[in-house]
Backbone bond lengths (Angstrom), bond angles and torsions (degrees), N, CA, C in turn:
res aa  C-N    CA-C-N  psi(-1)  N-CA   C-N-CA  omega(-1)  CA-C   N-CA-C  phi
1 X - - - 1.452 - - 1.525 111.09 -
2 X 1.338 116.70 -46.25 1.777 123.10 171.48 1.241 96.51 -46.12
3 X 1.299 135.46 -44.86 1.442 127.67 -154.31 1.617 99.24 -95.14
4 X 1.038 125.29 -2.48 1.676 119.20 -175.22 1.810 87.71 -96.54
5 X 1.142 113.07 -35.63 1.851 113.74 -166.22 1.503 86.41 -79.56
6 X 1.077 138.76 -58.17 1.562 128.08 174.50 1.378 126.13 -28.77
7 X 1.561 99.24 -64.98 1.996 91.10 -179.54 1.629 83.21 -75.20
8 X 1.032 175.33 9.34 1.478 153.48 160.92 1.338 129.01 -58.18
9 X 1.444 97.94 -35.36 1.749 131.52 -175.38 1.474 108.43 -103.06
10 X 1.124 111.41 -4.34 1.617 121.54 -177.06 1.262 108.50 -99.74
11 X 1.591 109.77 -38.96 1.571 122.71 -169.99 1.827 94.51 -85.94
12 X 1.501 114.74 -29.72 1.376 102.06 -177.94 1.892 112.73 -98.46
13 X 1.818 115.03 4.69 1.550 102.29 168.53 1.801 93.40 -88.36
14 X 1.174 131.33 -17.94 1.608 126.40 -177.00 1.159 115.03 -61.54
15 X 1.609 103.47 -54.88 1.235 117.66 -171.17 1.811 109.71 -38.93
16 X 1.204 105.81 -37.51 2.146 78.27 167.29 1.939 89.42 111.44
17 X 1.105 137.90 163.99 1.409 161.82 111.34 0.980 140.83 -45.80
18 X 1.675 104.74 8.00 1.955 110.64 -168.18 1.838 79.94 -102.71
19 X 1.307 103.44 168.17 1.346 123.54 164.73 1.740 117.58 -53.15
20 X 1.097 120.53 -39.50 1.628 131.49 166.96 1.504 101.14 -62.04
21 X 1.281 129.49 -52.13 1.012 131.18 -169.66 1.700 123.62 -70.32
22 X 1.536 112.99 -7.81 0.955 125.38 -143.71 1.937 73.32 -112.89
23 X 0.850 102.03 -63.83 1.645 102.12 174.98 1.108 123.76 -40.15
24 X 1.572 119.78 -45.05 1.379 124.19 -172.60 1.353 82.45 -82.34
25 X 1.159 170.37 172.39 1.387 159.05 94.45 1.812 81.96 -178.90
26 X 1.560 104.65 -66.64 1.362 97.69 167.47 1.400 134.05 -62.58
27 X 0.866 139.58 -30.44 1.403 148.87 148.90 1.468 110.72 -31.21
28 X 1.576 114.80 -74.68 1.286 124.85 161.19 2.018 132.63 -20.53
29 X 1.141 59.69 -46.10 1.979 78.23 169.35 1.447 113.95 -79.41
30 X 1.434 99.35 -57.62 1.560 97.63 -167.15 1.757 108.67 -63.06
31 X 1.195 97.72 -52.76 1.695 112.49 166.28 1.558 107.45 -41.30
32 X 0.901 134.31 -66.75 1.361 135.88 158.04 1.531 113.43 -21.91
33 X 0.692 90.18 -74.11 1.463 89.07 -167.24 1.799 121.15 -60.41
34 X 1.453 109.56 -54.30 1.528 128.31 142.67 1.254 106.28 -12.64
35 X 1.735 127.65 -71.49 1.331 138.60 -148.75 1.491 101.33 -92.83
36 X 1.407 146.18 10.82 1.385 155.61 -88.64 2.200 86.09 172.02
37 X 1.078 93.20 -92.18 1.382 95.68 161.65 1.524 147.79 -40.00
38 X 1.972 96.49 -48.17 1.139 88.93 176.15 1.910 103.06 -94.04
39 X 0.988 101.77 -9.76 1.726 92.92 164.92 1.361 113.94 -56.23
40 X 1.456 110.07 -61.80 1.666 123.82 175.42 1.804 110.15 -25.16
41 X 1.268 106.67 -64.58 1.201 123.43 -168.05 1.769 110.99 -75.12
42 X 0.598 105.68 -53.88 1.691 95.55 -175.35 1.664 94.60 -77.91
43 X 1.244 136.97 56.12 1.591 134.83 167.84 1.090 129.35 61.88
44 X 1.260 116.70 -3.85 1.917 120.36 177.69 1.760 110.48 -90.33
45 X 0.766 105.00 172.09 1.741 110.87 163.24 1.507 122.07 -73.57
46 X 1.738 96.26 100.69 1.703 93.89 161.57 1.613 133.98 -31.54
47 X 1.089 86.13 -20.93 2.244 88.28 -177.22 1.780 110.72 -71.45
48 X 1.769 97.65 -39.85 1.438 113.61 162.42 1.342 130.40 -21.75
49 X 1.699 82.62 -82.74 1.640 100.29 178.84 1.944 112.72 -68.89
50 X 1.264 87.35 -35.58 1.895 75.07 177.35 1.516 105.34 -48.02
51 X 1.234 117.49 -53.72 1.617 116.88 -147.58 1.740 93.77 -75.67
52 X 1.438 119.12 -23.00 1.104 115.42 176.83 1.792 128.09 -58.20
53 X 1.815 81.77 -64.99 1.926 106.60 149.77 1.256 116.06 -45.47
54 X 1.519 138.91 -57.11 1.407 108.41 -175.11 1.737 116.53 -75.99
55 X 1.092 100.63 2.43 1.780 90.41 179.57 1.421 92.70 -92.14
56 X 1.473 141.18 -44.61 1.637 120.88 -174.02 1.047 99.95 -87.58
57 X 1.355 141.40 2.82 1.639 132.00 177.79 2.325 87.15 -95.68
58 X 0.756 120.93 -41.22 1.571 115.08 168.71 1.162 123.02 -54.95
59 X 1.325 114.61 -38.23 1.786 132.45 178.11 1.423 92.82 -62.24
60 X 1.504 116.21 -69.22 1.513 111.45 -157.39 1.414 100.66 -60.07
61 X 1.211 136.69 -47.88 1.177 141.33 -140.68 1.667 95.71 -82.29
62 X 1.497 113.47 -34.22 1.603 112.75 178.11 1.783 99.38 -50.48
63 X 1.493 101.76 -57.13 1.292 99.77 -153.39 1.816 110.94 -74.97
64 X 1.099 112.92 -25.38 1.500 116.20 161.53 1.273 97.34 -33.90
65 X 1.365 113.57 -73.16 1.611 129.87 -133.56 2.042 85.85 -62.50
66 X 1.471 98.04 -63.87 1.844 110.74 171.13 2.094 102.52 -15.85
67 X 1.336 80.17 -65.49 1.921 77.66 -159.91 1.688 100.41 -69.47
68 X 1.432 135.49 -36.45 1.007 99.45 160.67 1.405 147.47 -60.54
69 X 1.425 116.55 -34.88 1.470 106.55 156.29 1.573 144.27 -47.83
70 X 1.507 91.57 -10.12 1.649 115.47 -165.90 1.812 79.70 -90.59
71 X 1.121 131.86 -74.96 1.359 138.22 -167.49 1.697 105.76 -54.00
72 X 1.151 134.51 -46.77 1.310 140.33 157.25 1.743 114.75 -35.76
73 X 1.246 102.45 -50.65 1.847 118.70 -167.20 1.791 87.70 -67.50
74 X 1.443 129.46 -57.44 1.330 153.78 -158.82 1.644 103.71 -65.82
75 X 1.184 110.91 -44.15 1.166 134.41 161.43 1.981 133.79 -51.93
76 X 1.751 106.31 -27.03 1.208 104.77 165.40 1.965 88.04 113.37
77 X 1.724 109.20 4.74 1.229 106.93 -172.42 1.648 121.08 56.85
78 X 1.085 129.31 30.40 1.387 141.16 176.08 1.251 102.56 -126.67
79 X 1.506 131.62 -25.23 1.371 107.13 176.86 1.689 115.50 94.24
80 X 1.168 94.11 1.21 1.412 106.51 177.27 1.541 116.94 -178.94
81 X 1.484 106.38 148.05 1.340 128.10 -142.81 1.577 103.06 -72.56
82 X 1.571 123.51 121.45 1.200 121.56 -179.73 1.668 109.68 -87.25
83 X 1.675 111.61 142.11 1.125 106.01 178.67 1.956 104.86 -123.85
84 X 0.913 106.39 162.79 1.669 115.06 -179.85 1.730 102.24 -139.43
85 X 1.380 102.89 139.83 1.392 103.63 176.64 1.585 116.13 -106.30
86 X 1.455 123.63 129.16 1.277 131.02 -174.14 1.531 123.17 -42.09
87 X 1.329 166.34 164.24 1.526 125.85 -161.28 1.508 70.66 -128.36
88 X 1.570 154.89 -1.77 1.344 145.79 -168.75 1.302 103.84 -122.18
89 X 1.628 143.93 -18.12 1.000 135.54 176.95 1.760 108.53 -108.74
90 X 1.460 97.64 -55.10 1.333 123.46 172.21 1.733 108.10 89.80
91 X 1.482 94.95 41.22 1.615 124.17 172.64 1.593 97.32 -74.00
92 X 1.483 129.44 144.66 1.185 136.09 165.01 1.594 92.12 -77.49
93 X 1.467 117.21 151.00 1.579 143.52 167.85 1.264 132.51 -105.18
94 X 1.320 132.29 76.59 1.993 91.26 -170.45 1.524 109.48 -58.84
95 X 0.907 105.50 175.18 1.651 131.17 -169.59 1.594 90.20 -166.29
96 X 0.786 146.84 50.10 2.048 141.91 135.56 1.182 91.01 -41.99
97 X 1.309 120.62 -78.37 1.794 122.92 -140.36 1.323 104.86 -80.40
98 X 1.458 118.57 20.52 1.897 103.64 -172.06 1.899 101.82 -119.97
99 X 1.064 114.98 153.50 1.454 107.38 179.25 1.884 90.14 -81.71
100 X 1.712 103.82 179.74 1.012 110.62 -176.76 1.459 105.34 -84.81
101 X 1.681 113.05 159.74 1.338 120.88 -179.65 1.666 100.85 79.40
102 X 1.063 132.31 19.72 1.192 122.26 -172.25 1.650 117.68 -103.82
103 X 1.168 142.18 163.20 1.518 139.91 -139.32 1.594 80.41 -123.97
104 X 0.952 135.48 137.88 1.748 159.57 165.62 1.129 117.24 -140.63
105 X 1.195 129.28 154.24 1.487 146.68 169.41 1.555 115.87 -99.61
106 X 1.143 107.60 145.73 1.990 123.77 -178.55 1.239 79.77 -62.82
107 X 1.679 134.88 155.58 1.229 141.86 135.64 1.819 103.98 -62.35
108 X 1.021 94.92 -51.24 1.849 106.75 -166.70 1.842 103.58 -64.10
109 X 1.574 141.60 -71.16 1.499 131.25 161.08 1.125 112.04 -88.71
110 X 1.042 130.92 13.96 1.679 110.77 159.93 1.886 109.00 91.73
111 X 0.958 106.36 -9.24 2.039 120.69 -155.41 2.176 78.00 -80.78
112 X 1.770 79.66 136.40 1.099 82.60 -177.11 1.095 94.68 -119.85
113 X 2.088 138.28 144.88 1.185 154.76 -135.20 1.509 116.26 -165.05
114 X 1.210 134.14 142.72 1.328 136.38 173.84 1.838 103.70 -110.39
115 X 1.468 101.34 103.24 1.327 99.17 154.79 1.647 148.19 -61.43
């Protein structure tokens, strides 16, 4: 059991401080532990399945962490959806995908504007 809490804390000082990392670290654990249990239980050695579980509970959790940054970046990097209002219709716009200062068009009249 010392040795299942060892790689646990090992897989979560690696795991890093970035947001990806924060996933895999969690993943790692939860997977761990999951893989820990169901090793326990169906007759094998819990230490097994932990070390098994925290490596695909790290995988998933990398790639979670991956697509949220991808949706964040897509997003305007805030994490949430930027809107601009048309100055001739006064239609809301997204603008996520545009840097700032950038020239867009109303979907709704066509009037094209720099937010």
């Amino acid at each position: 059991m010392k040795k299942c809490i060892g790689i646990l804390l090992a897989a979560l000082f690696f795991s890093g401080c970035s947001e990806t990392g924060q996933y895999a670290g969690g993943g790692a654990v939860a997977g761990g532990a999951l893989g820990a249990i169901i090793g326990h239980n169906s007759g094998r050695r819990g230490g097994e399945g932990a070390v098994i579980g925290a490596a695909v509970g790290a995988l998933a959790g990398t790639a979670i962490g991956q697509q949220k940054q991808i949706d964040k970046m897509q997003q305007g990097g805030t994490g949430q959806m930027q809107i601009a209002v048309c100055p001739s219709c006064n239609s809301r716009v997204d603008v996520s995908g545009f840097p700032p200062h950038s020239t867009v068009a109303c979907p709704n009249c066509k009037t094209e504007f720099t937010y």
